[in-house]
N, C-alpha and C positions, 0 to 999 in steps of 0.2 A: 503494500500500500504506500512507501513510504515513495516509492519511486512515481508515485503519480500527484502527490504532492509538491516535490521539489518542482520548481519551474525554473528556466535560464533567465542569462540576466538580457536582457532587450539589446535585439541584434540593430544595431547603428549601421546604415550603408555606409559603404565603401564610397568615398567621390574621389573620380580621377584626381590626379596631381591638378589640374590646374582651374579648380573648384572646392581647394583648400586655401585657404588665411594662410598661413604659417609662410608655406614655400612662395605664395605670389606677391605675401608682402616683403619679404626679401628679396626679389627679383626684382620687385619697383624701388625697393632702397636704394640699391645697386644702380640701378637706371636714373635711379635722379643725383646718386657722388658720379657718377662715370658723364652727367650729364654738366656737373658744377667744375671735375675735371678736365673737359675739350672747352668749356668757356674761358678757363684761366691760365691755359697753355699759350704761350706767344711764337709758336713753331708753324702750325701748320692751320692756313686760314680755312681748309674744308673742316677740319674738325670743329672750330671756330663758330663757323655756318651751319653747324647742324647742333650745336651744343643748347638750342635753345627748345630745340623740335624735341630732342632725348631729355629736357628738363621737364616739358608738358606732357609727354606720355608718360614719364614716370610717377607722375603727381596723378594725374587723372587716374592711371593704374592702380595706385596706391587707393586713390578716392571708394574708388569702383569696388576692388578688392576688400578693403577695410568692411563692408558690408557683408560679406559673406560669414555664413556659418564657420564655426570652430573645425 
């Protein structure tokens, strides 16, 4: 009897990697220092030109991302 008693502990799906918090909000961290670092390089003007485009995807990713479930 005892075995129809016990019940598990509540199965939690699985979300792919990239509809988890943890890893997408480090991947936008990443994207917005790597975004603050092609701004204040003085070597190379394409990085320069695009350090503003990898500043607002990382922000809005970060935005977006910070919403999702644990």
């Amino acid at each position: 009897m005892s075995h129809l008693i016990e019940t598990s502990a509540p199965h939690r799906p699985k979300r792919p990697f990239f509809l988890r918090r943890g890893p997408m909000e480090t991947i936008a961290t990443v994207l917005i220092g790597l975004g603050f670092l092609m701004l204040f390089q003085p070597f190379l003007l394409v990085l320069y030109t695009y350090s503003l485009v990898t500043l607002l995807m990382g922000t809005i990713m970060f935005i977006i991302v910070s919403k999702f479930p644990e």
